[in-house]
C-alpha positions as CSV (number, residue, x, y, z in Angstrom):
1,X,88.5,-115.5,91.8
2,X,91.0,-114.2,94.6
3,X,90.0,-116.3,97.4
4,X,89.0,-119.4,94.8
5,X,92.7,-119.7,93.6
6,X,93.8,-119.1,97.5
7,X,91.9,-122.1,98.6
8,X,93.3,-124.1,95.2
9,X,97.1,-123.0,95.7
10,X,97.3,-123.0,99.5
11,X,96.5,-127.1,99.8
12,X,97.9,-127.9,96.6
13,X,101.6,-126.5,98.4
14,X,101.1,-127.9,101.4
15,X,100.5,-131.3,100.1
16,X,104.1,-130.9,97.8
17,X,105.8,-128.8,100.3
18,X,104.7,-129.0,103.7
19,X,103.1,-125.9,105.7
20,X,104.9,-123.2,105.5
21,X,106.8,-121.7,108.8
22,X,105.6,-118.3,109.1
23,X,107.0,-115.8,111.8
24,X,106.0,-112.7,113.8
25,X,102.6,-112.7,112.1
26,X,101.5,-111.0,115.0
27,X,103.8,-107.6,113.4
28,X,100.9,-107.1,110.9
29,X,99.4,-104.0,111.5
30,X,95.4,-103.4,111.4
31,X,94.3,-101.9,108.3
32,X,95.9,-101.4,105.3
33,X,100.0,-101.7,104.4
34,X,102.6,-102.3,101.9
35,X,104.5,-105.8,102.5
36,X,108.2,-104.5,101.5
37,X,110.6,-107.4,100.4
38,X,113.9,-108.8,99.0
39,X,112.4,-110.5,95.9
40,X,114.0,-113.3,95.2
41,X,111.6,-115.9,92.9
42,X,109.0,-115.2,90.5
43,X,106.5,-116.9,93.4
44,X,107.3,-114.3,95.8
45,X,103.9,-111.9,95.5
46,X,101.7,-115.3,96.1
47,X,103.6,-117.0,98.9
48,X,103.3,-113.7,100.6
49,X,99.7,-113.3,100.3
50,X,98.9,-116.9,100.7
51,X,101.2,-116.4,104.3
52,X,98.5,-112.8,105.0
53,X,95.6,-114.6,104.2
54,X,92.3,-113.6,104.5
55,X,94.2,-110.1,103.7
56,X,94.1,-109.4,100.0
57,X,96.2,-107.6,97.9
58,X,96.7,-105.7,95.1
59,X,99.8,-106.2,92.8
60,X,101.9,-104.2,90.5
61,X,102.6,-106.5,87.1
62,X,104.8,-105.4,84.1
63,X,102.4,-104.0,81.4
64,X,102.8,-107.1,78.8
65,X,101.7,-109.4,80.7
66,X,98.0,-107.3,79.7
67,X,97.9,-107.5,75.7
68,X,96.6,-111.1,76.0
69,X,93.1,-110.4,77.0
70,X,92.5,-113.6,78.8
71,X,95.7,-112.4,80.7
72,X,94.1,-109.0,81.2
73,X,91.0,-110.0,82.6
74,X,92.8,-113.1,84.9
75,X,94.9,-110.5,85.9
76,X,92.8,-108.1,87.2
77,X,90.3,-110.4,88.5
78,X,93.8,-111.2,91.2
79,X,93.6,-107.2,92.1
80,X,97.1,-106.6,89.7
81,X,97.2,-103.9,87.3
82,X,99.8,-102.8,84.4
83,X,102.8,-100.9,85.2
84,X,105.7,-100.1,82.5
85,X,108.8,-101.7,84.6
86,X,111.5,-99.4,81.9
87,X,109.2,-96.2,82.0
88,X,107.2,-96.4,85.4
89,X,105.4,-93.0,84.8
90,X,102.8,-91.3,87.4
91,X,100.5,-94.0,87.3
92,X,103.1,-96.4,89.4
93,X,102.6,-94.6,92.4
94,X,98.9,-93.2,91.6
95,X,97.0,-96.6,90.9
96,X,98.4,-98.8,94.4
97,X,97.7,-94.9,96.5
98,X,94.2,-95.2,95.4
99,X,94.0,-98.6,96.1
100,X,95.1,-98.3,99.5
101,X,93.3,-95.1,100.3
102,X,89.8,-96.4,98.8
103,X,89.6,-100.1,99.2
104,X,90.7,-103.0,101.9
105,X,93.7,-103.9,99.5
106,X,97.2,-103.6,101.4
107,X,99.6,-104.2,98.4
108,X,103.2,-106.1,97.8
109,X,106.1,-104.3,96.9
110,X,109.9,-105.5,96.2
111,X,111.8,-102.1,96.8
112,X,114.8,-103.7,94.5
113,X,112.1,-103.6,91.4
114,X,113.9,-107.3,90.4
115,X,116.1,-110.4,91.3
116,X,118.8,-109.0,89.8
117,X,119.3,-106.1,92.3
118,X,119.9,-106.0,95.7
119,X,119.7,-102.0,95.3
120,X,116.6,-100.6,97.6
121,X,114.4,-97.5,95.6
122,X,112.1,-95.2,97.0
123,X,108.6,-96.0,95.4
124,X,107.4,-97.5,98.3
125,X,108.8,-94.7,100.4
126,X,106.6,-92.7,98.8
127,X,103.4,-94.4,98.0
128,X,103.5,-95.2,101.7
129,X,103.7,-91.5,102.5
130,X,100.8,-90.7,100.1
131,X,98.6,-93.2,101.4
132,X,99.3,-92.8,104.8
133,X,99.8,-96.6,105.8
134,X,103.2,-98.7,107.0
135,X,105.5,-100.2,105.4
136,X,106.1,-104.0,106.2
137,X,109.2,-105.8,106.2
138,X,109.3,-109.1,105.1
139,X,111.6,-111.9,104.0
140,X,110.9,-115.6,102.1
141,X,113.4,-118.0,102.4
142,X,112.8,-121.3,100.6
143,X,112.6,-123.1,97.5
144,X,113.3,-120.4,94.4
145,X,111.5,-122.7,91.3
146,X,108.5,-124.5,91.4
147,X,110.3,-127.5,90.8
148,X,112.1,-127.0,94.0
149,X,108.8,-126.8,96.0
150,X,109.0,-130.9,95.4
151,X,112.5,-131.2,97.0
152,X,109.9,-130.5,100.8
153,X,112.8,-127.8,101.9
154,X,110.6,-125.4,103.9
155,X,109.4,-122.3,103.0
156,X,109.7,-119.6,105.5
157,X,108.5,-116.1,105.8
158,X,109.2,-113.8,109.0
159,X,107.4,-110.4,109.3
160,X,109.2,-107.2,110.8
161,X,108.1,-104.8,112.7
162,X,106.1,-101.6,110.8
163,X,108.0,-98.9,109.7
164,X,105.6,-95.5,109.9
165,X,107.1,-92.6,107.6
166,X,106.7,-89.0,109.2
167,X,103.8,-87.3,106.5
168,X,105.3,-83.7,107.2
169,X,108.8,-85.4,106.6
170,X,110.6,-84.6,103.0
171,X,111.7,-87.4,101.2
172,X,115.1,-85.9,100.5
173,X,118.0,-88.0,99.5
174,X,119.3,-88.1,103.1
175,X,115.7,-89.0,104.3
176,X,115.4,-91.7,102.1
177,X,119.0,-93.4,102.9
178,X,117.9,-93.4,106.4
179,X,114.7,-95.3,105.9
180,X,116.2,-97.7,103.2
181,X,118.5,-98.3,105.8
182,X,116.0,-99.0,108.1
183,X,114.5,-101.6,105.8
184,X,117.6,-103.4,104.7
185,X,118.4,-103.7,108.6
186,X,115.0,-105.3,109.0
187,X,115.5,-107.6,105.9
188,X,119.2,-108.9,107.5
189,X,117.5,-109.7,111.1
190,X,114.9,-111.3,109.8
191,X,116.9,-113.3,107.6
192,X,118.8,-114.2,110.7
193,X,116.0,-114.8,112.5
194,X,115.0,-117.8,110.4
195,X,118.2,-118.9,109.4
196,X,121.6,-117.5,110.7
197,X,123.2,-119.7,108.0
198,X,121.1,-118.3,105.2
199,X,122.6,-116.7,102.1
200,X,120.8,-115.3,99.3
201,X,123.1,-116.3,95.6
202,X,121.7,-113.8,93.4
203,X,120.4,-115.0,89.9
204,X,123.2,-113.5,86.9
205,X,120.5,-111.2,84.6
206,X,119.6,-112.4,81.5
207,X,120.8,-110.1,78.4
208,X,117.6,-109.8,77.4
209,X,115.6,-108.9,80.9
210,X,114.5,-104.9,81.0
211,X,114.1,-106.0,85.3
């Protein structure tokens, strides 16, 4: 199902967008990873993984999107599995460890946990840490609707360079500043790297959003 909807998705852009400029591909580590990013559209896990392709990926998903059980089994069938967004609980950090201890999934994370926040947390400090891979940098610059896509402005995605965190290292507060730090730094140069002119305007949250 995962590479069927790759080889659907990936033409049916290109013919309403254009190929895609990807940068510093060459950053992507052998092995398995976590992508970390700014997210910044709803299409930000699958323009990722379509730019990393013939990688595959796991992705976290917010639990209701599973009651439906044609959603459930789609879902899964795309390597993404339930997590409570409000209520994260052990199994946040357990399932994507496991997946990138025990299989060839690298997974997708956005360290802000929505659009709505700029504000970097430290789950993917810390399944990185457990699982003993790198974190990823990345940034997508582009159309932020699928509507958009028609309007041919260029998506763009640039890759930073692998950030390794110290397995003997404690994940104190301090600790954890530095590295966010680290990634924010990644996420401004890259930014700049595509576009010095580029600025983010970030969405207003709906009243009703839990993200």
């Amino acid at each position: 199902m995962y590479d069927f909807l790759v080889h659907l998705v990936k033409p049916f852009l290109s013919m309403i967008n254009g190929r895609p400029i990807i940068t510093n591909k060459e950053n992507l580590p052998a092995g398995n990873y976590i992508i970390v990013a700014p997210h910044r559209t709803w299409m930000d896990p699958v323009l990722l993984a379509l730019a990393i392709y013939p990688k595959k990926f796991s992705f976290m998903a917010k639990e209701e999107l599973f009651k439906n059980k044609f959603a459930n089994w789609f879902l899964r069938k795309l390597n993404a599995y339930p997590v409570n967004r409000v209520h994260p609980g052990p199994s946040a950090i357990k399932v994507p460890v496991k997946e990138l201890r025990q299989s060839d999934l690298s997974t997708i994370i956005f360290p802000s946990g929505s659009r709505y926040s700029s504000e970097l947390k430290g789950g993917a400090l810390m399944i990185a840490k457990l699982a003993n891979v790198p974190l990823v940098p990345a940034v997508y610059q582009g159309p932020l609707s699928f509507s958009a896509l028609f309007s041919r402005r260029k998506r763009k995605i640039a890759f930073g360079n692998p950030i390794y965190i110290d397995r003997k290292q404690r994940l104190t507060d301090e600790v954890q500043k530095e590295y966010e730090r680290q990634m924010q730094a990644a996420f401004d140069q890259l930014d700049k790297q595509l576009d010095p002119s580029f600025h983010y305007d970030m969405p207003e949250k709906p009243a009703d959003d839990h993200f």
